[in-house]
N, C-alpha and C positions, 0 to 999 in steps of 0.2 A: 324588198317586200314590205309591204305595210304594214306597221304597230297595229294590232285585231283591236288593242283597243279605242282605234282612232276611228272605228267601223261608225258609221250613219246609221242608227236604228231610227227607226219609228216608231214611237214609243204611247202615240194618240193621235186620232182621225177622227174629223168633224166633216159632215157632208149634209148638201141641203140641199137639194133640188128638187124637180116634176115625181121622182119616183116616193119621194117622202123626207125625212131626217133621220139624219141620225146612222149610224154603222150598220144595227142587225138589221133595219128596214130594207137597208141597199144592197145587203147580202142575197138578203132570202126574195128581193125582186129581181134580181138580179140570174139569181142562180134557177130559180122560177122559168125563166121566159115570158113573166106577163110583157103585156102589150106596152109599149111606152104610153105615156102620158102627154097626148099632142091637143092642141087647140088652133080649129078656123077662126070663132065666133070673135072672138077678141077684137083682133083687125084683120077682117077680111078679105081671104082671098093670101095672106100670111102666116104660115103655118110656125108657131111656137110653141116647143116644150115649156108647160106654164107650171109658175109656184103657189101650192098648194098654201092651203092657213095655216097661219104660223101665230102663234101665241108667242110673240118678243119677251113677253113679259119676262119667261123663263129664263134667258139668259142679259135681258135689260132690263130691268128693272124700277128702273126711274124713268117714269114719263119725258121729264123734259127732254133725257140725252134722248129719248127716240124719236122726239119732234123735231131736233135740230138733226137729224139725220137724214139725206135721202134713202130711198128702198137699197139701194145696193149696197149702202154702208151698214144698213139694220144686217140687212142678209148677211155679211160681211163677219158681222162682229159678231152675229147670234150661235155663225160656225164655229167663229174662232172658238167661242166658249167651250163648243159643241168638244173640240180639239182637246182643248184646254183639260176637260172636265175626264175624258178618254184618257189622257196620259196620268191621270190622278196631280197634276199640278196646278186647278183652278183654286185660287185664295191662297195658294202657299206663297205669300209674303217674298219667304227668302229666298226660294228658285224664278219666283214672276221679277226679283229687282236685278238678276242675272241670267233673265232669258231673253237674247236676240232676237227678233220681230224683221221679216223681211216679206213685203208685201207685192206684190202684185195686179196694178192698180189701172182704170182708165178714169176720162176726165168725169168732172162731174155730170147729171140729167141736167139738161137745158128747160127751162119755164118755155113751155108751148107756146101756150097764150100768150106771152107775152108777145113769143116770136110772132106770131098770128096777124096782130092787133098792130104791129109795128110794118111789118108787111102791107096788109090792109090798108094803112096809112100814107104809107110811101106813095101808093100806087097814084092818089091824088094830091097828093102834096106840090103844093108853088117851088119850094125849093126841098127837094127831098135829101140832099146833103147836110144843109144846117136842120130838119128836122129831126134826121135821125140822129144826129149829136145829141138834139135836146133829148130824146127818149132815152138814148143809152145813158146819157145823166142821171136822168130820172129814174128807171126801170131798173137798171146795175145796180144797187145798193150795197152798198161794202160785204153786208152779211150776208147777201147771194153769193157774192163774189165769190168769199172766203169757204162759202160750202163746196162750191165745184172741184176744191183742190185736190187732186189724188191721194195726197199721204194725208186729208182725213180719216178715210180707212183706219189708217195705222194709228191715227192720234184718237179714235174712238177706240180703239181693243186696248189702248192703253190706260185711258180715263175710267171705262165700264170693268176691264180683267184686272187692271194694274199690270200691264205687262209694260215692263220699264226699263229694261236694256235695251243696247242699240238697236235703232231701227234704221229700215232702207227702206224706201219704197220705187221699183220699177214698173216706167211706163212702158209699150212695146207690143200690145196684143200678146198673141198666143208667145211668143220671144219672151215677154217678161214673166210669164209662167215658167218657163225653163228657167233663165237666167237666178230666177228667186232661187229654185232648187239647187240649180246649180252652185251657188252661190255660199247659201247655208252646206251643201254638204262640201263643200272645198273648205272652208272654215275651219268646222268639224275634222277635217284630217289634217288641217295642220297646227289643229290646237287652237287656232285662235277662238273658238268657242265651244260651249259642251251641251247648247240647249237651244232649239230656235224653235219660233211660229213661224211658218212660209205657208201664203197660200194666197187667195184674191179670191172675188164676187163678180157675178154680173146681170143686169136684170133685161132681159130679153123683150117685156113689155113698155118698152120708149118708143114711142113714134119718132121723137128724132133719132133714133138709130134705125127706124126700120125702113127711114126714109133715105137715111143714107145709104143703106145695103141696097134699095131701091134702086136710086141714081147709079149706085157703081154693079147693078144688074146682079148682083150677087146673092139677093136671097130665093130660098127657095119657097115657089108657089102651087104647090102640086097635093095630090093624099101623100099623107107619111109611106116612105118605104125607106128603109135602113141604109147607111152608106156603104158601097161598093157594091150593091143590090144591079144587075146590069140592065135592067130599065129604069133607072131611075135619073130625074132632068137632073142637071147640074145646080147649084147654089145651098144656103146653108140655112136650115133651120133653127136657129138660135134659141137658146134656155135660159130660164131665169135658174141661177144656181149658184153654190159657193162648195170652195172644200180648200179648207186647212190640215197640216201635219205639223205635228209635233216630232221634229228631229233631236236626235240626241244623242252625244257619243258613246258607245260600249260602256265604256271606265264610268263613266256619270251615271248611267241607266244602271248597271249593276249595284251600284253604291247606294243607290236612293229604295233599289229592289225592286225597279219596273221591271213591267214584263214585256217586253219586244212584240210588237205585228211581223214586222219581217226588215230588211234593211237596205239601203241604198246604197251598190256598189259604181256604178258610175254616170255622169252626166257628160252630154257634152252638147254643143248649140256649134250652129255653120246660119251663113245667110248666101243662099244661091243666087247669080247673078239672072234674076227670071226672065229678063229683055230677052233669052234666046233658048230656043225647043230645047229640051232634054236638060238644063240644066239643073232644074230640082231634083228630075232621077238622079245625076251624077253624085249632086253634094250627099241625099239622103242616100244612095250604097256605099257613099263613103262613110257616114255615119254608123251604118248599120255593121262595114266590116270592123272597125274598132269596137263598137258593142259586143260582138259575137265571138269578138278574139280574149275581151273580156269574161265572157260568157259564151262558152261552147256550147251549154249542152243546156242554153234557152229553151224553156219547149213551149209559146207561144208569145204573141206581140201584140200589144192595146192600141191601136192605131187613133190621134185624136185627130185624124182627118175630118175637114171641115165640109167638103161636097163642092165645094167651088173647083171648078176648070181653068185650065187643063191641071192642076197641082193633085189634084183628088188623084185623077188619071196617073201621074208619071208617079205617085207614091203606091199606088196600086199596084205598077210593075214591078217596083221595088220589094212587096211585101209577097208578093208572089212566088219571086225570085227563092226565098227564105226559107218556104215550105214548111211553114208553120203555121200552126189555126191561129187566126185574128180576131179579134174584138173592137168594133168599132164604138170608142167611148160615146162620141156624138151621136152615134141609133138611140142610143139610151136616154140622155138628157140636155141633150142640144148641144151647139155651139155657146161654152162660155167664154172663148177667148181669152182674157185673161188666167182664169185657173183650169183652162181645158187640160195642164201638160198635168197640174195638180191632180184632178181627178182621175186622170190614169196611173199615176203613182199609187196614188190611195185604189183604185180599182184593183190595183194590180198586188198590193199587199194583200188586199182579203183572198185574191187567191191563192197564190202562194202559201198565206198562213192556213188555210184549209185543204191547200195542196191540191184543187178540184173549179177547175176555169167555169165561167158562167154559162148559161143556156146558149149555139148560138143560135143568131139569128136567120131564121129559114130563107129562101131564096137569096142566099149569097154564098157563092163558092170559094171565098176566104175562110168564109167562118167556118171552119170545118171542127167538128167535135172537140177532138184533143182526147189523149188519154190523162187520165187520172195520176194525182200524183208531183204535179207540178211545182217545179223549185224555183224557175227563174225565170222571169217575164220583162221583153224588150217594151221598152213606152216609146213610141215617135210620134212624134209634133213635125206638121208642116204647115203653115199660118197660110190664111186665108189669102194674103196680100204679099208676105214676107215673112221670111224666120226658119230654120229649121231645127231641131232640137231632137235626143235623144236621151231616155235613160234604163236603167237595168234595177230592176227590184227584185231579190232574192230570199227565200227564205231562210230560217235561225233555226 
């Protein structure tokens, strides 16, 4: 049996996306049923949960770190704070120089224009080989280079929070949301640490990502309707958004006097071999019977299914199988890929710690009520592309 006090609490949540900032904003929209917050006008004919204005000031301070920033590192770090500030450890010195940082990251935003103009160029160029050498000479600048890196992320919440224990940073789409969690709370039970920041960003407004979900046909272009909704086309409407936790062992959170959200009893990640039908369902009710063995007596599942095919589909049957009301994170605030598994953690805590599941969402026969009262909520993650992942939030 487990040392209780090697338990995974969550002890602060930071959250930023289309519904607003901040914890009580995403409760009470949340629990509400407003409408999500979608946008055509943006890039047309591409439907994206968009982020609302955001005054950085409040948790950046200094102009310059927000200029050397791109948008998804500002969003990034502005959460972290958000986290930070939630578990009452933002500016405490001597828990920020022994708190672990494990992030979950994609590459940097690509200069359009530059892409554009270099493009544009080729297209008549005498020798378009040696030309584009000489542009990429010229246009790649060392300090572009060095912004697109992933574990800037992690090197800005360090510099703006002082959060200065080990860090990691994992690439991996929706995979490296889990793996972050997983990661920090495997840690945590074996002692090697008693305090982490895990979480990642992502900005849904890039035209080079919207062009790529483009080409590999995977976004979604249609009016908003909620996922698992049975008319609704296939592909993913993507969010700009961020959400961090603050994890932290029993024994540590007691000692310091925090007060617990709820806690993290288990994670686990599979990667299904998707070249052949029915493999995702296999891998995810395998996942799903270890979950449930851990937790019998679940009484609903935040699904961060993305709407992409056929995976939406075979996790569908899986969820069904359960017989338990679902929550589709992604109806709510898009697809953030990286912190999608994040978000449902933290979703899943505020129910739990209020014991009372969110509005659901109408024309979907997943979403079914739920009674009141709620202790234990299943998170699964199934990546757009690859990855499958699961975890169990309980309440204290």
């Amino acid at each position: 049996m487990m040392d209780q006090s090697r338990e995974t609490w969550i002890t602060g949540i930071g959250l930023l996306s289309s519904l607003g900032e901040g914890v009580e904003v995403h409760r009470s929209r949340l629990n509400s049923g407003d409408v999500p917050v979608t946008d055509f006008s943006a890039f047309p004919t591409f439907l994206i949960h968009p982020l609302g204005a955001i005054d950085f000031d409040k948790q950046i301070p200094k102009k310059g770190d927000q200029r050397q920033m791109e948008l998804w590192q500002r969003i990034g770090v502005y959460t972290a704070g958000l986290a930070l500030t939630d578990a009452g450890v933002a500016g405490n010195e001597d828990l920020l120089k022994r708190m672990d940082m494990i992030v979950a990251a994609a590459g940097g935003e690509r200069d359009v224009k530059v892409d554009a103009s270099v493009a544009d160029e080729l297209r008549t160029a005498n020798n378009p080989e040696a030309r584009l050498n000489e542009r990429l000479q010229s246009e790649l600048r060392p300090t572009l280079f060095l912004a697109q890196l992933s574990n800037l992320l992690a090197g800005n919440i360090s510099v703006v929070h002082g959060v200065v224990g080990s860090s990691r940073t994992f690439m991996g789409e929706e995979s490296s949301g889990v793996q972050a969690v997983q990661t920090a709370h495997a840690r945590i039970r074996a002692g090697q640490s008693d305090l982490a920041l895990v979480g990642g960003a992502y900005n849904a407004a890039r035209p080079d990502m919207l062009g790529l979900w483009e080409f590999a046909q995977m976004h979604y272009r249609d009016e908003f309707k909620p996922l698992f909704a049975p008319d609704r086309k296939p592909g993913m409407a993507t969010g700009t958004g961020s959400a961090f936790l603050v994890l932290e062992s029993r024994q540590h959170a007691e000692a310091r006097g925090a007060k617990p959200i709820a806690k993290i009893t288990h994670v686990d990640s599979a990667r299904a071999k998707r070249s052949s039908s029915g493999s995702i369902a296999e891998t995810v009710g395998t996942l799903f019977a270890g979950a449930r063995k851990q937790s019998p007596n679940a009484g609903a599942i935040y699904s961060t299914a993305s709407g992409v095919e056929p995976a939406t589909a075979e996790e569908a049957g899986v969820l069904k199988a359960q017989n338990l009301p679902v929550r589709a994170v992604a109806s709510r605030v898009g697809q953030t890929f990286e912190s999608m598994f994040v978000f449902g953690i933290a979703f899943a805590a505020l129910a739990v710690a209020e014991g009372k599941l969110p509005a659901a969402m109408p024309g979907v026969p997943l979403e079914t009520q739920g009674a009141d009262g709620v202790q234990s909520i299943l998170i699964s993650t199934v990546g757009h592309w690859r990855g499958e992942g699961i975890g169990v939030v309980e309440a204290i």
